[in-house]
Structures are given as C-alpha cells and as structure tokens.
One Martini backbone bead per residue (centre of mass of N, CA, C, O) as a GRO file, in nm:
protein
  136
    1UNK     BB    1   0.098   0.037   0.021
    2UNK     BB    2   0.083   0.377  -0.021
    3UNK     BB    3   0.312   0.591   0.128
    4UNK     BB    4   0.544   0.849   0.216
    5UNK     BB    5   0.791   0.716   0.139
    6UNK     BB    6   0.693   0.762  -0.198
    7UNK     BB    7   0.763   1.003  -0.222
    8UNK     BB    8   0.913   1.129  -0.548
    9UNK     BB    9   0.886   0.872  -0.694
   10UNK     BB   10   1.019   0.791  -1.009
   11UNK     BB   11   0.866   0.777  -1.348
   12UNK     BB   12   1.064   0.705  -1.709
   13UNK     BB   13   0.896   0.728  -2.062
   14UNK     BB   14   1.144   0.764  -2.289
   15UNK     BB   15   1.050   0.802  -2.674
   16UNK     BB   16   0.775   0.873  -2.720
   17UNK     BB   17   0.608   0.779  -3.038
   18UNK     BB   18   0.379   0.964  -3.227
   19UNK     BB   19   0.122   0.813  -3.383
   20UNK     BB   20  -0.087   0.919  -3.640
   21UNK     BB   21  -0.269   0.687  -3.643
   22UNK     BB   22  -0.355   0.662  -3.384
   23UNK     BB   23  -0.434   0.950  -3.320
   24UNK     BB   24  -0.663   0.954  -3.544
   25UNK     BB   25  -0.832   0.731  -3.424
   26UNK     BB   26  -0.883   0.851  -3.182
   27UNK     BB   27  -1.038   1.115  -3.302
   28UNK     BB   28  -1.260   0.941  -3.433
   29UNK     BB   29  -1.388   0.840  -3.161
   30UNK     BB   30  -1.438   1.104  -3.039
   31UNK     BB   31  -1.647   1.231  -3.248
   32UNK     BB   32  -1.793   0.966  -3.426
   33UNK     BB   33  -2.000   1.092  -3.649
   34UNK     BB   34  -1.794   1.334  -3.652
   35UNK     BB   35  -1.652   1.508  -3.808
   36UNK     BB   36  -1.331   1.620  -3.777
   37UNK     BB   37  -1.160   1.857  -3.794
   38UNK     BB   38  -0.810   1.810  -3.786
   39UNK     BB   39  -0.661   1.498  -3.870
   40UNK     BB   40  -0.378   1.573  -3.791
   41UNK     BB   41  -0.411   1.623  -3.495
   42UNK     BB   42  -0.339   1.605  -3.219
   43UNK     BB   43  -0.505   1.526  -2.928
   44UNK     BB   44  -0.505   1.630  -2.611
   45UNK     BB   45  -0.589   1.347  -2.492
   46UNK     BB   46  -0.311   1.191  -2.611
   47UNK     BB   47  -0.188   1.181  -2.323
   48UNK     BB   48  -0.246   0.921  -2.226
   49UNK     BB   49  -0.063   0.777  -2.424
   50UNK     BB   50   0.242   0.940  -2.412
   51UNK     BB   51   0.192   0.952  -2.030
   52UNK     BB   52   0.018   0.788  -1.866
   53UNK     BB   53   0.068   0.479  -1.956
   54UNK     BB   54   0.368   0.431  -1.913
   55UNK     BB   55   0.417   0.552  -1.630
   56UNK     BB   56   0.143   0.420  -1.456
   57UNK     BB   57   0.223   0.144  -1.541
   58UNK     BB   58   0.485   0.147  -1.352
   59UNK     BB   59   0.358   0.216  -1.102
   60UNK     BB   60   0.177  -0.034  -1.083
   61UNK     BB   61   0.424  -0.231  -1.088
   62UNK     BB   62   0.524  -0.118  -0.816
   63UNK     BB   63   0.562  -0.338  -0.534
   64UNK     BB   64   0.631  -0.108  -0.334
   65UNK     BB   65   0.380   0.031  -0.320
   66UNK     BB   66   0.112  -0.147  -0.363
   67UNK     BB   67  -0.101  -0.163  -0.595
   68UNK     BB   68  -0.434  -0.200  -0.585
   69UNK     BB   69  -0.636  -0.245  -0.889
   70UNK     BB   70  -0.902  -0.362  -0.724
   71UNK     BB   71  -0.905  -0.067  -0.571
   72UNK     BB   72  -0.907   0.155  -0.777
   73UNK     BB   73  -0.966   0.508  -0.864
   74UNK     BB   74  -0.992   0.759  -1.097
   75UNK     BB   75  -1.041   1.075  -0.937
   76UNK     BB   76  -0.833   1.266  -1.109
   77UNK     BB   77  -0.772   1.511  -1.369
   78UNK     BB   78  -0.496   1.718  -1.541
   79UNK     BB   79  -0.414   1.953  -1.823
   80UNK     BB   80  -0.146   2.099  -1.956
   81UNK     BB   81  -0.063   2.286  -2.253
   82UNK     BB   82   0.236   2.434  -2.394
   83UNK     BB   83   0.201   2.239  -2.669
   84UNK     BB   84   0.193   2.118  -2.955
   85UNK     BB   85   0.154   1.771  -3.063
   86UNK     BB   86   0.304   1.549  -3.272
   87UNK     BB   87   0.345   1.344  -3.583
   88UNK     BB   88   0.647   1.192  -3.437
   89UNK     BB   89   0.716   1.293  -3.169
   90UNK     BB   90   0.960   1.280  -2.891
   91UNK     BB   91   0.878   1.170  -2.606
   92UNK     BB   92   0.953   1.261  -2.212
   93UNK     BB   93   0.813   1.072  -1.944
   94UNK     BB   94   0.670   1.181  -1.646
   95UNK     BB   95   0.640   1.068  -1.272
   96UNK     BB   96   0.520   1.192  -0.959
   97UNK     BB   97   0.494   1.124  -0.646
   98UNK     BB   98   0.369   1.382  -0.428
   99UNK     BB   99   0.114   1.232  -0.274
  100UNK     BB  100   0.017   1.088   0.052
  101UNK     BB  101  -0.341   0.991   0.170
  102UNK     BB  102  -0.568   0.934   0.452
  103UNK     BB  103  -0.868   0.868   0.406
  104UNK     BB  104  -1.175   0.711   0.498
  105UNK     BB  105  -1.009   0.418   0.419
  106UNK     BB  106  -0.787   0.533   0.201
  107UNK     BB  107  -0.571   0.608  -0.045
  108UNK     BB  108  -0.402   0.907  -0.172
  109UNK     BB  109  -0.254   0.967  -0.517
  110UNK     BB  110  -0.039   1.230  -0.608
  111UNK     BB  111   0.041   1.294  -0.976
  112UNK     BB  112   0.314   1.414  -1.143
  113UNK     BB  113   0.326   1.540  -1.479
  114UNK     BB  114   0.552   1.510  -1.781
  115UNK     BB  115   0.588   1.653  -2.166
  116UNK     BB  116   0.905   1.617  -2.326
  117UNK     BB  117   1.027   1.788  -2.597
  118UNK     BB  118   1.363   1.867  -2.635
  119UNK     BB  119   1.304   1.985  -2.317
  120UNK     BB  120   1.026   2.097  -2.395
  121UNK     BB  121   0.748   2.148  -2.252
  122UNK     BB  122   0.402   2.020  -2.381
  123UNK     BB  123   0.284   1.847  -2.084
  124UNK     BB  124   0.120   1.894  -1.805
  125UNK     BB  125  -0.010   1.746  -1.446
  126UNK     BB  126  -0.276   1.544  -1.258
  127UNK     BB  127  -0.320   1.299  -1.022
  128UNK     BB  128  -0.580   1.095  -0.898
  129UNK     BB  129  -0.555   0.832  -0.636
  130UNK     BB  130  -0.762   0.583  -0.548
  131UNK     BB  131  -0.740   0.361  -0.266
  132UNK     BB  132  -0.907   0.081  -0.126
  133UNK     BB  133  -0.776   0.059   0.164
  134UNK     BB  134  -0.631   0.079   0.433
  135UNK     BB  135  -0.376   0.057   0.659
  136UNK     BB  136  -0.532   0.228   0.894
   0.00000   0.00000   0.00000
C-alpha cells in the first residue's frame, strides 16, 4: 500500500513516438459520427497516450508501492498543454508521486506528469489516484 515514504518517486518513459495513425484513430473515437474537424492533429487528449499508459503502467506495477488495482479509482486528472505535439514528435514522460494521504479508509496518491519534447515541455498534469483499504 502506498505511504509517504513513496513521495518523490520517479518514473520515466523516455522515446514515446507519437503515432500519427494511431493519434488519427482516436481523434475519430473521439468525434463518434462526426467529421474530426483537423484530422492530422494529434488530439490534446492523446496525452493518455504518450503520458499517462507508460508512466502509471510503470507505477502501477511497482510492487514497492503496492497498487492494489482491484482497488484503484481514478479520482481526478488535469492537464495543461503548453505546446502542439505532433505526429513523429517523440516524448519523454515522467511521473512522480507527490503525495500520499489516508482519508476515510482510502490512500489519496496524487501524482505529478510532465511530456517534453527536446527538453520543452509540452503538457503537464496531475492525477489523483484514491486506492480503497487503506492500511491504518
């Protein structure tokens, strides 16, 4: 279960190249019956992809931590895009946990993101991670 001594730990996944086809695909998920309205733009949204699947997938099974996810709910997401990305752009993703806290039988594990392009960040965020059971 995670506790305070995981505050700080870093996870990074450096390299994702941001698929064009892939990006497409979703934008038009996304649309449903409607046109897309600029098809070759990845979707601000697309940060799921190249952000948040490789780092949490990696916190996720950090067994130090100790993610029970038949447990998990993802509480809260915010993203702040400070830059385009591109099809071809090729990111490197980082998380880190910045707090963990017990509330009501939960651990509340809120978690700090950053996608930067060539050293330029191009989207940051925050998730809240509410796991239930807590151990105290």
């Amino acid at each position: 279960m995670p506790d305070s001594s995981h505050v700080g730990r870093t996870y990074v996944a450096p390299g994702q190249v941001v698929d064009g086809q892939r990006s497409r695909a979703f934008a038009a998920a996304l649309a449903g019956d409607d046109p897309v309205a600029e098809p070759e733009a990845v979707p601000p949204t697309f940060a799921a992809v190249y952000l948040l699947f490789p780092t949490l997938g990696q916190l996720f099974g950090d067994a130090e931590v100790g993610i029970d996810l038949a447990g998990l709910i993802h509480g809260e997401q915010h993203f702040t895009w400070h830059a385009p990305v591109h099809a071809g752009d090729v990111i490197d993703a980082s998380a880190r946990i910045a707090s963990v806290q017990e509330k009501r039988g939960m651990t509340f594990v809120g978690v700090d993101l950053e996608a930067a392009r060539q050293g330029e960040v191009v989207c940051s965020g925050s998730s809240v991670l509410i796991v239930r059971g807590a151990s105290s």
